[in-house]
C-alpha positions in Angstrom: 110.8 94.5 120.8 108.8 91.6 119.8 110.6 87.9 120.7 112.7 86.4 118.1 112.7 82.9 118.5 115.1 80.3 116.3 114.2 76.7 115.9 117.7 74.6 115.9 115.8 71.7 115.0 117.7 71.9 111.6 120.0 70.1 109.5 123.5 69.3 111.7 125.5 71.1 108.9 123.4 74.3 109.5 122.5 74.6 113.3 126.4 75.5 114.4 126.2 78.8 112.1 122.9 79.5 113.0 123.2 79.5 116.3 126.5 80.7 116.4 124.7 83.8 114.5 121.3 83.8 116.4 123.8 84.5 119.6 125.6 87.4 118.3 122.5 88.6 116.6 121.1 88.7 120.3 118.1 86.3 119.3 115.6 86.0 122.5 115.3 82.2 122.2 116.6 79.0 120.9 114.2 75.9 121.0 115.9 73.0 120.6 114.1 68.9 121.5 117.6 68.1 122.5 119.6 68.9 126.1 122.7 69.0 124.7 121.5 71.6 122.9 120.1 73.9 125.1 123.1 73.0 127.8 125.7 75.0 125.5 123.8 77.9 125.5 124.7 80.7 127.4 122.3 82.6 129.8 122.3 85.9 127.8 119.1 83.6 125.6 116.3 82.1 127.0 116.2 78.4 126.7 113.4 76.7 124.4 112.7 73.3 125.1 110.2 71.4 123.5 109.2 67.8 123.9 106.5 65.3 123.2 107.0 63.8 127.0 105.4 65.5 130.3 106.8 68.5 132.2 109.5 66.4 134.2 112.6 64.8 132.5 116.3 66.5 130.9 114.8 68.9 129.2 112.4 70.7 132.0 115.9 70.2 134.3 118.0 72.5 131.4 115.3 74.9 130.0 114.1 77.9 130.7 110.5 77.5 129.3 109.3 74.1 128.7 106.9 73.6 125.3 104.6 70.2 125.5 104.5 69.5 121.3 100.7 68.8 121.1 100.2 69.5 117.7 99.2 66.1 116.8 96.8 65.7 120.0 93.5 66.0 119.4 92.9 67.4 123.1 94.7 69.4 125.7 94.6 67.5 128.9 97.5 68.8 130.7 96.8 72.6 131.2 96.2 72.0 134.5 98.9 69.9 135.8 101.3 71.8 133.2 100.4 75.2 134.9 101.7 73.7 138.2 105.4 73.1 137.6 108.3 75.2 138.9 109.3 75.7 135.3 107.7 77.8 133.1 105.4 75.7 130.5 103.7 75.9 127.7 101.9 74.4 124.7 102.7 74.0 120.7 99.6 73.4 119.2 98.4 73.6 115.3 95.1 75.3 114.4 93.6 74.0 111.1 89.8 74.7 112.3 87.2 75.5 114.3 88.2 73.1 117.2 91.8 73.5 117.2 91.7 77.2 117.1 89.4 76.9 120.5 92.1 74.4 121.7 94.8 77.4 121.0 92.6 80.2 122.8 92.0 78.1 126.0 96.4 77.7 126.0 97.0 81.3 125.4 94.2 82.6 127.7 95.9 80.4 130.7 99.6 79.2 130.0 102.3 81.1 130.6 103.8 80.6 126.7 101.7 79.6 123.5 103.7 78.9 120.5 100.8 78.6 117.3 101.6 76.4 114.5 99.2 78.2 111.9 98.4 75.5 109.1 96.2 78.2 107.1 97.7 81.5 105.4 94.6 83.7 106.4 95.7 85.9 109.9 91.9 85.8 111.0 92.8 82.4 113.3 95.7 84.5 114.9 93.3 87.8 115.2 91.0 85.4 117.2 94.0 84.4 119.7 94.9 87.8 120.0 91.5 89.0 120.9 90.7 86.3 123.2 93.9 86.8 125.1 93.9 90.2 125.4 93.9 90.6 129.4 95.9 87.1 129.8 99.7 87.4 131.3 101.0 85.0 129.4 102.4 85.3 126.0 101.6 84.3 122.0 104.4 83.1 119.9 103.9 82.3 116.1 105.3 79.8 114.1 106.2 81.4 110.6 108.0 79.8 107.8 109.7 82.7 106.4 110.5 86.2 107.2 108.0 87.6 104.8 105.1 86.1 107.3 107.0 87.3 110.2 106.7 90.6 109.4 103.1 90.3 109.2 102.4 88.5 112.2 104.0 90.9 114.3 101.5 93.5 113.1 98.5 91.5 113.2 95.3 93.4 115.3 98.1 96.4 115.2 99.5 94.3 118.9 100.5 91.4 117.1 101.5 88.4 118.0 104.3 88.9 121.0 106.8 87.1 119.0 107.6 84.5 116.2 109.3 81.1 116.2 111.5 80.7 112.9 113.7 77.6 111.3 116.3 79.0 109.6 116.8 78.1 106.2 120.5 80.0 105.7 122.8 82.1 107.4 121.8 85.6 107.5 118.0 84.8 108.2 118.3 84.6 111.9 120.3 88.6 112.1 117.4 89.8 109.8 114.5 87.9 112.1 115.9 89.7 115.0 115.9 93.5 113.0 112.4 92.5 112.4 111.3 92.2 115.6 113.8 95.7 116.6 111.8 96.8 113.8 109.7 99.8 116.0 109.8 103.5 115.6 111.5 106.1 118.0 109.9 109.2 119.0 110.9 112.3 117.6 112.2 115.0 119.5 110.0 118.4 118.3 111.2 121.6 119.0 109.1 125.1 118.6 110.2 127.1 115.5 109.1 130.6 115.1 107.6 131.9 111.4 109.7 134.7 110.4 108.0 135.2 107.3 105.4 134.0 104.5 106.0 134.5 101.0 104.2 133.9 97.5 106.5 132.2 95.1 104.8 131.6 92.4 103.6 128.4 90.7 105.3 124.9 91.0 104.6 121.3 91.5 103.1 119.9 94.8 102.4 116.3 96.3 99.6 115.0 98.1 100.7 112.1 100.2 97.8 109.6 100.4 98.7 107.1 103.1 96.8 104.2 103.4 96.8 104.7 107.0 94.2 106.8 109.1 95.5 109.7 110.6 94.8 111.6 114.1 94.0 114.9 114.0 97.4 115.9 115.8 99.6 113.6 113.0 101.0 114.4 110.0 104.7 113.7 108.6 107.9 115.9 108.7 108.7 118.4 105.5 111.3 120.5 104.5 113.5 121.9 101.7 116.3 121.2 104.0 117.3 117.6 105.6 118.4 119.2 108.9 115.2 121.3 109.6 112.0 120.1 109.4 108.2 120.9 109.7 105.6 119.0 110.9 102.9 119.2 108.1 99.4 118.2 109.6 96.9 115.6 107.6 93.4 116.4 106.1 91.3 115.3 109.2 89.8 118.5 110.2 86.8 119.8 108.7 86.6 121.9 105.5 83.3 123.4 104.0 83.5 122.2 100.3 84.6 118.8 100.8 85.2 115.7 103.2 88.1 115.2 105.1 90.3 113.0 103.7 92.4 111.1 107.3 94.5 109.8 105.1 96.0 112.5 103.3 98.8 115.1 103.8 99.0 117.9 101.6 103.1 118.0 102.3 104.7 120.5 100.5 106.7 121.1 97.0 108.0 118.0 95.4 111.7 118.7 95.8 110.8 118.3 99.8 112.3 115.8 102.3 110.3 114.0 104.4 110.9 111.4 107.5 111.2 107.6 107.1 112.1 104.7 109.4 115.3 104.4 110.5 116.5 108.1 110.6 116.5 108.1 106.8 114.8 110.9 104.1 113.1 110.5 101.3 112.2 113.1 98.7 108.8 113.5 98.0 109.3 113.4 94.2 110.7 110.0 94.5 107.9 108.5 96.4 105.8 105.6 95.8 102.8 103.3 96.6 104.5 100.7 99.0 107.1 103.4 100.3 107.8 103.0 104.3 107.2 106.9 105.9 107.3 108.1 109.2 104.0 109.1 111.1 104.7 111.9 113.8 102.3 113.4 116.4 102.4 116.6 117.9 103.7 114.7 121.6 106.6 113.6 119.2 105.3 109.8 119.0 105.8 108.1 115.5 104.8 105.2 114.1 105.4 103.6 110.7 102.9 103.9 107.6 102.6 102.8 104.0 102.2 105.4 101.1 99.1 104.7 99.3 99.5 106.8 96.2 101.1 110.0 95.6 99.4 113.1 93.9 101.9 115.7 92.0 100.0 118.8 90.5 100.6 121.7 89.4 99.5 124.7 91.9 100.4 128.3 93.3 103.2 127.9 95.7 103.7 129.3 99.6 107.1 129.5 100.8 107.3 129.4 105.5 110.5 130.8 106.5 111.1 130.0 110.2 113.8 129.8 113.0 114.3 126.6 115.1 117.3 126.6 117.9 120.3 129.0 117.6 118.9 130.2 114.8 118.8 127.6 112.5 117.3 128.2 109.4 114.0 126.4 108.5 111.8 126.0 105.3 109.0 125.1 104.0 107.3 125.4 100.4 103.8 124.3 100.1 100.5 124.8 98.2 99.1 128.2 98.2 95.7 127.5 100.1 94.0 127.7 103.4 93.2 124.1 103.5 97.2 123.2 104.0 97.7 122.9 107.7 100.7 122.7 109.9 101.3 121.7 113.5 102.1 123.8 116.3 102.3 123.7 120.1 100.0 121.3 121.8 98.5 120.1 118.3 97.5 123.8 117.3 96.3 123.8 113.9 97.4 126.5 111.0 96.0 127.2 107.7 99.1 128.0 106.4 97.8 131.1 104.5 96.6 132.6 107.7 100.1 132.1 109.4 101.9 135.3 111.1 105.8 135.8 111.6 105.8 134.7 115.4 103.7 132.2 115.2 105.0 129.0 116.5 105.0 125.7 114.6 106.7 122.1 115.6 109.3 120.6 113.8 112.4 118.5 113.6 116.2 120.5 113.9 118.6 117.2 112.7 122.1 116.9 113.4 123.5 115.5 110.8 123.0 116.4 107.1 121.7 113.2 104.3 123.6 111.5 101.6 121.3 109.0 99.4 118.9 109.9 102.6 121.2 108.7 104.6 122.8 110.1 107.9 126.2 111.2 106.9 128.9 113.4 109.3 130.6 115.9 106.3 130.3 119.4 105.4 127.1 120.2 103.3 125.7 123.7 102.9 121.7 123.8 102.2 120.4 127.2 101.5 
């Protein structure tokens, strides 16, 4: 989980509620310039303070981490009596070029806590940090102003920044702040199903997921005609004779087929669309989230896998007629699907509870 820092440093009529919120949310941090402040708060959340003074004084006695404001300096000349004190310090510094971003480098390759006032919207400055800090121990916070940016931040260089540092502007934004930073994928437990048998069903409509992610070679996304009983349907990465591979694409299966997204919800392939969240999942079970790109429906012959997961639960799978439509087994096996045998064994998901909406939903529903 990335850290979800609140700024109380707002109105009076506004920072009761938000802390009050941030707390039950189970925020990681409040910052807060005043000791009063940061003396209410219980020790469940670290304690932010941040002042304009040295290391010593109220605050440094009360908090928790310690942040010397030196946005407004034009140099840094207490990292090295700062990295002395008993408590733990750190800097909050702006970068608005060249000189300041070296400034914020030098802090986050040697302080124990960096907190980056970003005064540009480009992300390069806060690759750069990232980057340079790469094998430091401490940690890179980011200041964002909304909770559009902090979703980006946290993603930046793939690491992202450890955490972000946010004023709240209303009630409400300080719970969503913290799903944010929850916001990371489970694994997936995959079990082996055994084919029972192929069939040719005719024609019907297929779709291409293009992903506008790249791929590995043991990845692909969950698919099947049933929400409880998945397949894992493998991308285009490996080599075919008449054309390039395509890493970003999975050929998944007919369009009235589930698939896997975040959260533990399904989606229909039919109903998908460039900008829909999907769930990535590897033959070790590890997911992450990716971003449909485009989806292809087209007409084509149609392949129907009838397998058996775990006490005999019934698992299927319609998909385009061809040998260039892989699946997943065992260790990251690779199957043309056309050249699959009942016994083979794929990997796939068995779900325990059947979907509403693509939701999770505990009530009798009968998929055949």
């Amino acid at each position: 989980m990335k850290l979800a820092w609140i700024d109380a440093r707002v109105s009076e009529a506004l920072r009761g509620a938000v802390i009050e919120e941030g707390l039950h949310a189970g925020v990681s941090g409040v910052l807060s310039d005043d000791p009063d402040v940061l003396r209410a708060l219980p020790p469940t959340v670290s304690r932010i303070g941040v002042t304009t003074d040295g290391v010593e004084g109220p605050i440094a006695e009360i908090a928790d981490v310690v942040l010397l404001d030196r946005r407004n300096v034009g140099d840094i000349g207490e990292l090295a009596s700062a990295n002395g004190a008993a408590t733990e310090v750190g800097m909050l510094v702006s970068v608005d070029d060249e000189r300041s971003l070296e400034r914020a480098c030098r802090c986050a390759g040697s302080m124990a806590w960096t907190v980056i006032d970003f005064k540009d919207p480009t992300k390069i400055p806060l690759e750069i940090v990232i980057a340079r800090a790469e094998q430091a121990d401490g940690h890179v916070v980011t200041l964002v102003q909304d909770l559009e940016e902090a979703a980006i931040v946290t993603g930046v260089l793939e690491k992202g920044s450890d955490g972000v540092l946010l004023a709240p502007r209303a009630v409400g934004e300080a719970t969503a702040l913290v799903e944010l930073c929850r916001a990371r994928t489970e694994p997936v437990e995959l079990q082996e199903l055994e084919v029972v048998s192929i069939a040719h069903v005719g024609m019907g409509d297929r779709a291409c997921v293009d992903t506008c992610s790249h791929l590995r070679k043991d990845e692909g996304i969950l698919v099947g005609s049933y929400s409880n009983a998945m397949v894992l349907a493998c991308s285009e990465t490996h080599p075919l004779p008449y054309m390039p591979t395509r890493p970003f694409r999975v050929n998944a299966g007919a369009l009235h087929s589930y698939t896997m997204a975040p959260r533990g919800r399904t989606r229909y392939l039919s109903e998908l669309r460039s900008g829909a969240e999907l769930l990535a999942v590897q033959a070790t079970g590890q997911t992450r989230r990716i971003v449909v790109g485009r989806v292809k429906i087209e007409t084509r012959p149609l392949l129907e896998i009838s397998a058996r997961g775990g006490a005999g639960t019934e698992v299927d799978l319609i998909v385009q007629d061809d040998w260039h439509v892989r699946v997943l087994g065992p260790g990251g096996r690779v199957y043309n699907v056309t050249d699959l045998q009942p016994g083979d064994r794929l990997l796939g998901a068995l779900l325990d509870e059947q979907r509403h909406v693509g939701y999770a939903l505990s009530e009798f529903c009968l998929e055949q």
